[in-house]
Backbone bond lengths (Angstrom), bond angles and torsions (degrees), N, CA, C in turn:
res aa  C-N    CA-C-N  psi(-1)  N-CA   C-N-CA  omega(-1)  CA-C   N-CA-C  phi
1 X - - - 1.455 - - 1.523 109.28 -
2 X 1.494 122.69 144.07 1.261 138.52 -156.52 1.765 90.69 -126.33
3 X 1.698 96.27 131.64 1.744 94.76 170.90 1.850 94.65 -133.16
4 X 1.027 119.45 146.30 1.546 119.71 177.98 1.715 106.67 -142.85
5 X 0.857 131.02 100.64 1.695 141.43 166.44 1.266 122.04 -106.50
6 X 1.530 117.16 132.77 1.407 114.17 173.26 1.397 106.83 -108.46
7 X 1.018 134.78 150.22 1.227 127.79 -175.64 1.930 103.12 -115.56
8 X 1.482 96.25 88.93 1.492 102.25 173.63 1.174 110.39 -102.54
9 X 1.730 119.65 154.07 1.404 128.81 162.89 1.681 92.78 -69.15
10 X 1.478 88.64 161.33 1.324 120.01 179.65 1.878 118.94 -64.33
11 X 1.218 105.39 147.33 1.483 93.96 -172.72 1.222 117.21 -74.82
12 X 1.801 122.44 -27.06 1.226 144.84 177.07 1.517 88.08 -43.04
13 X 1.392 132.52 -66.95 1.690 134.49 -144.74 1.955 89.34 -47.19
14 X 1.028 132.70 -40.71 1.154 128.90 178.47 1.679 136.26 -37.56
15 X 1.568 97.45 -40.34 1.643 116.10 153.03 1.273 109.97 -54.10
16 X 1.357 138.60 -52.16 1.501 126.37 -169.33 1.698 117.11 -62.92
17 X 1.851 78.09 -48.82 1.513 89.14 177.85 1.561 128.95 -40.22
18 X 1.749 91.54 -59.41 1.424 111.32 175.00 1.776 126.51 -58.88
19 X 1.507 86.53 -8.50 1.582 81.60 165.22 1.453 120.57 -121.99
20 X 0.979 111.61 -11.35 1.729 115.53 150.41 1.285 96.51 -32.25
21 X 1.459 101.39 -84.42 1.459 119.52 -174.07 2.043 117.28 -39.58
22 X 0.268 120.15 -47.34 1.723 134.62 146.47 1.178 113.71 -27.75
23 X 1.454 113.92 -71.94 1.342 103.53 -179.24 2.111 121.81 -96.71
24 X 1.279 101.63 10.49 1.345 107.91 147.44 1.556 122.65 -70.80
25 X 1.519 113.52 -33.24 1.345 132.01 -168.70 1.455 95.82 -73.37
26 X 1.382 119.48 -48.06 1.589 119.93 -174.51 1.796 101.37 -73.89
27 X 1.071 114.53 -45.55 1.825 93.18 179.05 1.213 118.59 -81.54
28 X 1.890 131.85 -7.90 1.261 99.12 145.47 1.652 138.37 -68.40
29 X 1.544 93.99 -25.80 1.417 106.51 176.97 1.342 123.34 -53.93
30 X 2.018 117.49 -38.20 1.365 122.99 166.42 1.656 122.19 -71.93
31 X 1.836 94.06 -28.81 1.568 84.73 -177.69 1.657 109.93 -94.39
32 X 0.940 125.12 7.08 1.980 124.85 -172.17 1.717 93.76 -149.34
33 X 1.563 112.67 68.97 1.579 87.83 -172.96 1.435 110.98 -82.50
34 X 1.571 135.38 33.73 1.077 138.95 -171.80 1.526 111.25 -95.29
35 X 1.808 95.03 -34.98 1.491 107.10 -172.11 1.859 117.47 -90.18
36 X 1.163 88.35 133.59 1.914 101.58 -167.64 1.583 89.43 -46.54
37 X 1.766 106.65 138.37 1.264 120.37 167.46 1.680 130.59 -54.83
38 X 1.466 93.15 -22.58 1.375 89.57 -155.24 1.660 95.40 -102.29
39 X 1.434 125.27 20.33 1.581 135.12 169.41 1.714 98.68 -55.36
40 X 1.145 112.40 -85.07 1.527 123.74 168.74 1.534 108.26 -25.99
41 X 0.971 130.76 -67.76 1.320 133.78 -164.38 1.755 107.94 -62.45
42 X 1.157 109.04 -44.45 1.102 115.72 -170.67 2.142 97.68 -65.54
43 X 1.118 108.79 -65.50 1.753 130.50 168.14 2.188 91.58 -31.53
44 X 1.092 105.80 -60.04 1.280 110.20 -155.36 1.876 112.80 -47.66
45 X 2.005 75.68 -73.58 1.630 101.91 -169.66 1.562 122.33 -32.42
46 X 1.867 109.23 -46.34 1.299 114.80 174.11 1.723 119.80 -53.02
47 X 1.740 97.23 -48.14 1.348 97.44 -175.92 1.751 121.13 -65.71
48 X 1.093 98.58 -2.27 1.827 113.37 172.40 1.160 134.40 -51.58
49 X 1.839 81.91 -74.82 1.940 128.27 162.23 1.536 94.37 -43.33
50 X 1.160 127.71 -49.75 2.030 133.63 -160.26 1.372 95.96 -73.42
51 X 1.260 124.62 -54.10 1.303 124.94 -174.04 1.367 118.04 -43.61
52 X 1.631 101.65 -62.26 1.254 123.18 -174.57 1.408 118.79 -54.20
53 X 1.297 96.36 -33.29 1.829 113.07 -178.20 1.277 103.64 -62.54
54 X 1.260 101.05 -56.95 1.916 109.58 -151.93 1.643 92.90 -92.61
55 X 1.195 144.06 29.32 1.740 164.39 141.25 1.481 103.38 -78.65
56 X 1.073 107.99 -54.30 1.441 89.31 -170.66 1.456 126.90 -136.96
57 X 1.719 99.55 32.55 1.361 103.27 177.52 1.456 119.82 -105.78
58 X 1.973 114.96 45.96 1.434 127.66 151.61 1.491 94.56 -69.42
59 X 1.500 99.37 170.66 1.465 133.58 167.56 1.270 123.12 -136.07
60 X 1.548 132.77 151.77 1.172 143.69 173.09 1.856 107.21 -116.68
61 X 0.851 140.24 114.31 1.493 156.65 -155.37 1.159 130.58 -167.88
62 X 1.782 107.24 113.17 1.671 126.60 -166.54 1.455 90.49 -112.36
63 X 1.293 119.14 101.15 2.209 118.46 143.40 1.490 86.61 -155.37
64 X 1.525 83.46 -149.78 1.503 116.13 -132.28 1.876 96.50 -82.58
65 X 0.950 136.17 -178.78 1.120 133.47 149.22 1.873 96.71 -127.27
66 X 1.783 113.29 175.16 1.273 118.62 -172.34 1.443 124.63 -41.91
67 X 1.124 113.69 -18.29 1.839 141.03 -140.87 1.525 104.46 -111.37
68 X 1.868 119.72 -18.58 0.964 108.69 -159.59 1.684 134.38 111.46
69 X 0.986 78.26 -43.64 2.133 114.99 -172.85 1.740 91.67 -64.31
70 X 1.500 97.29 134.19 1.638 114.87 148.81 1.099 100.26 -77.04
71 X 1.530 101.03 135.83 1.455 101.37 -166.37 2.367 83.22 -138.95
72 X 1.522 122.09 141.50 1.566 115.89 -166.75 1.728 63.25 -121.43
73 X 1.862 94.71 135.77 1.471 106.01 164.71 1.790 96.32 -125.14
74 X 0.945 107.36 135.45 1.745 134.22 162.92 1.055 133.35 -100.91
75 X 1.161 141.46 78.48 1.462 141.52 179.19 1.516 88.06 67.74
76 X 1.222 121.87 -134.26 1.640 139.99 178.58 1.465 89.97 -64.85
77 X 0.879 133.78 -47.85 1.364 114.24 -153.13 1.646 117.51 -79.60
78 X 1.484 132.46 154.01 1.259 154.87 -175.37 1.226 129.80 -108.90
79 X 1.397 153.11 63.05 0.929 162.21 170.88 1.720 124.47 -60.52
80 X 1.664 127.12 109.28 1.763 103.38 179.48 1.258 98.28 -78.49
81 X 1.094 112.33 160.74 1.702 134.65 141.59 1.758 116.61 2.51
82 X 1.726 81.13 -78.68 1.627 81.49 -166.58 1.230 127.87 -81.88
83 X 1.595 137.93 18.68 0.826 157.47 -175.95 1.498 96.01 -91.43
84 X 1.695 133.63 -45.21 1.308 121.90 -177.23 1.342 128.16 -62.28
85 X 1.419 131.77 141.46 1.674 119.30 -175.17 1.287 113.21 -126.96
86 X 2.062 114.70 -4.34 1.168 114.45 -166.95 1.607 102.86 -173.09
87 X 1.495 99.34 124.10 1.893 106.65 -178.11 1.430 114.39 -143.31
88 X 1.782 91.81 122.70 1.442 97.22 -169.12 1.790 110.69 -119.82
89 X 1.203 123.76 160.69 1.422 118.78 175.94 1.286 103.78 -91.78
90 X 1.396 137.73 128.61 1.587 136.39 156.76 1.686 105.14 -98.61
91 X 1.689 95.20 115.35 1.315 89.03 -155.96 2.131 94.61 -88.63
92 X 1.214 125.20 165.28 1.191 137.97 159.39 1.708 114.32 21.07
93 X 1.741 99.43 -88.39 1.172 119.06 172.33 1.472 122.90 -52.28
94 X 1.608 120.36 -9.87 1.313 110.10 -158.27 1.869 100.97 -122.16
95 X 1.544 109.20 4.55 1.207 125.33 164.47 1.755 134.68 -30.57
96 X 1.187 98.87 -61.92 1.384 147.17 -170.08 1.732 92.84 -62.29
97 X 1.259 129.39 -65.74 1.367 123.37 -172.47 2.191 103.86 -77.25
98 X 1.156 105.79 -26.51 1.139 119.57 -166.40 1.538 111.82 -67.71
99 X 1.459 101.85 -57.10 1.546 120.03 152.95 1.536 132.48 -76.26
100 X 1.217 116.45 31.71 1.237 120.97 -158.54 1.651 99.13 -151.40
101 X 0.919 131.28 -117.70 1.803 151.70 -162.40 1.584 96.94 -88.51
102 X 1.330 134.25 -27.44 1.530 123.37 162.98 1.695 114.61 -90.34
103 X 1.291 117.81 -5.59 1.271 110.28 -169.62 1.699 112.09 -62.95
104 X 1.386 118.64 146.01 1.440 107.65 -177.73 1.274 109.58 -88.31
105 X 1.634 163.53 122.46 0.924 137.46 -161.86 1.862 119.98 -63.64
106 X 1.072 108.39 -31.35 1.862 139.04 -176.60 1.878 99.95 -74.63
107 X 1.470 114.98 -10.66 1.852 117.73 175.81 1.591 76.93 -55.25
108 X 1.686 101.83 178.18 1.376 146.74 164.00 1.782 81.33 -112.18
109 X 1.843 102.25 146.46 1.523 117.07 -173.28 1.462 105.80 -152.23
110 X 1.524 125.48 101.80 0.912 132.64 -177.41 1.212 111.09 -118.94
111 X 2.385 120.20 72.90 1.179 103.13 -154.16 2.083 109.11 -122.19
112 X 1.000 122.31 107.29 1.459 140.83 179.31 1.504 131.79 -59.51
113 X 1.284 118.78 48.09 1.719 135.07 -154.62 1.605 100.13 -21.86
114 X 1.589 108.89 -33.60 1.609 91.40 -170.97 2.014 116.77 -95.84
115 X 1.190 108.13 7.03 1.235 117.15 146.56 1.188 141.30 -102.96
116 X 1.401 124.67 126.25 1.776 130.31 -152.22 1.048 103.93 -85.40
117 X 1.385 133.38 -64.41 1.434 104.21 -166.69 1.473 126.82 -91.59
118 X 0.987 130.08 -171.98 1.569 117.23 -178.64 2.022 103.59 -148.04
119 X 0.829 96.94 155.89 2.206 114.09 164.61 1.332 122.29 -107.20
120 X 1.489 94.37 120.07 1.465 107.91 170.65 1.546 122.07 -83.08
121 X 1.188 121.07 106.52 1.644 109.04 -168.25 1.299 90.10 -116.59
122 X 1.505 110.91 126.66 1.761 122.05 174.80 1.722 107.65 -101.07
123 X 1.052 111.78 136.48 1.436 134.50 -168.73 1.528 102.44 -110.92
124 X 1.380 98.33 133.18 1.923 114.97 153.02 1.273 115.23 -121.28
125 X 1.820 126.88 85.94 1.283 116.77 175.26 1.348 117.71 -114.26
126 X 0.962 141.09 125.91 1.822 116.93 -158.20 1.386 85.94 -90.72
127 X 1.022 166.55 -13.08 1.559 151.07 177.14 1.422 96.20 -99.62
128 X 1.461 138.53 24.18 1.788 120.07 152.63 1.321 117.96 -138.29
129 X 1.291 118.58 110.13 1.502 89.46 176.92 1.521 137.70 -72.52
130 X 0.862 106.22 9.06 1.498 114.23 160.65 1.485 111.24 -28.47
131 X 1.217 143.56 93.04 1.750 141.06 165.66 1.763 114.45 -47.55
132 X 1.345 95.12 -48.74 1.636 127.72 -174.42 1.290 154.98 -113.75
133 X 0.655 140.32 145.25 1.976 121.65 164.76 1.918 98.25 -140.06
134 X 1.097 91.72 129.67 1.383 123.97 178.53 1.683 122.78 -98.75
135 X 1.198 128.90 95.95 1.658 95.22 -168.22 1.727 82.09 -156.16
136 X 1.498 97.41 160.37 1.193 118.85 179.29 1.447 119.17 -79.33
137 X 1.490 121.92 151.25 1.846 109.92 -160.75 2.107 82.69 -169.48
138 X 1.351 104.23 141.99 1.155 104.22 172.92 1.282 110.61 -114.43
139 X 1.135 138.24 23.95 1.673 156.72 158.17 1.571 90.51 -120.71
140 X 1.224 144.30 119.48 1.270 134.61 158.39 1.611 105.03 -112.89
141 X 1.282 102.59 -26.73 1.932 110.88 172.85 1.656 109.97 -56.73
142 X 1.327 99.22 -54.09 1.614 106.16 -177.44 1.332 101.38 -59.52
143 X 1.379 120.64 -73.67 1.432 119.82 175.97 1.701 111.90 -5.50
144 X 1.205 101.44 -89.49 1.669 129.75 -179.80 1.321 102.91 -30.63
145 X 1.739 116.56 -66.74 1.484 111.14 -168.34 1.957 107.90 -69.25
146 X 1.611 114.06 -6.56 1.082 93.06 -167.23 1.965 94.63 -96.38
147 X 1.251 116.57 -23.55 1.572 121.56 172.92 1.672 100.80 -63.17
148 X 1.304 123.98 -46.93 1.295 106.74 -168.75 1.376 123.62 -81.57
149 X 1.964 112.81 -17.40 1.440 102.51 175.40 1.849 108.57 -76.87
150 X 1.392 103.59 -22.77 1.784 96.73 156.34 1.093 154.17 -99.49
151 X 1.525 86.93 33.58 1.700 108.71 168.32 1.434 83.65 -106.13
152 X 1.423 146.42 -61.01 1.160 132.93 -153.79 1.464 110.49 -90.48
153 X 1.379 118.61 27.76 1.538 123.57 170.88 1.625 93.95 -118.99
154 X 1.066 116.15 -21.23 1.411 123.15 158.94 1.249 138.41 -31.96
155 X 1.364 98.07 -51.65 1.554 126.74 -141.60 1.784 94.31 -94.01
């Protein structure tokens, strides 16, 4: 089983943006009314699009690597297969204590305010101390059912 997620901001965030940007455009326009309006806009708009890009162009991704190997990729990070021993969904509501007063400081944290739920994947590697990886996923069911039918195709 194959899982592939990008973890993008929302396209909506673009309205806010675009009117920030808007109304930067109107107070240079009131305070320099000499200088063409569309200087700012032009400067702005790109740096928006960049923002937006580089927000949400992590990934969440379960296949194969060259070798065969389930291999869980996280943002930068690389995880094999058989190193996992335990995967849980933390759904929405249950965030807050998870990321907060239970967090381990030594987890891996891959966490995305505008996606709700998140996966708990527990690790046994004796060369990392890593306990955990924590990260945000907007399929966390798929996720799960697709880590656990390859732990038990594993086995």
């Amino acid at each position: 089983m194959r899982f592939d997620e990008r973890l993008s901001v929302p396209l909506w965030w673009a309205v806010p943006g675009l009117i920030v940007i808007g109304l930067i455009v109107l107070d240079v326009v009131l305070g320099h009314p000499t200088w063409p309006a569309w200087i700012p806009a032009v400067l702005l708009v790109p740096l928006l699009v960049l923002a937006m890009a580089r927000s949400g162009r992590s990934r969440v991704t379960l296949s194969e690597d060259r070798h065969g190997q389930r291999v869980l990729r996280v943002g930068p990070a690389r995880l094999p297969e058989r190193f996992i021993v335990g995967v849980a969904v933390v759904p929405a509501k249950d965030k807050q204590p998870v990321l907060g007063p239970e967090l381990d400081p030594t987890a891996f944290l891959l966490h995305r305010p505008w996606i709700k739920p998140m996966v708990k994947v527990t690790l046994d590697d004796p060369d990392d101390p890593t306990p955990y990886w924590l990260f945000s996923v907007r399929r966390p069911e798929a996720l799960v059912s697709c880590l656990r039918a390859a732990h038990e195709r594993g086995r």
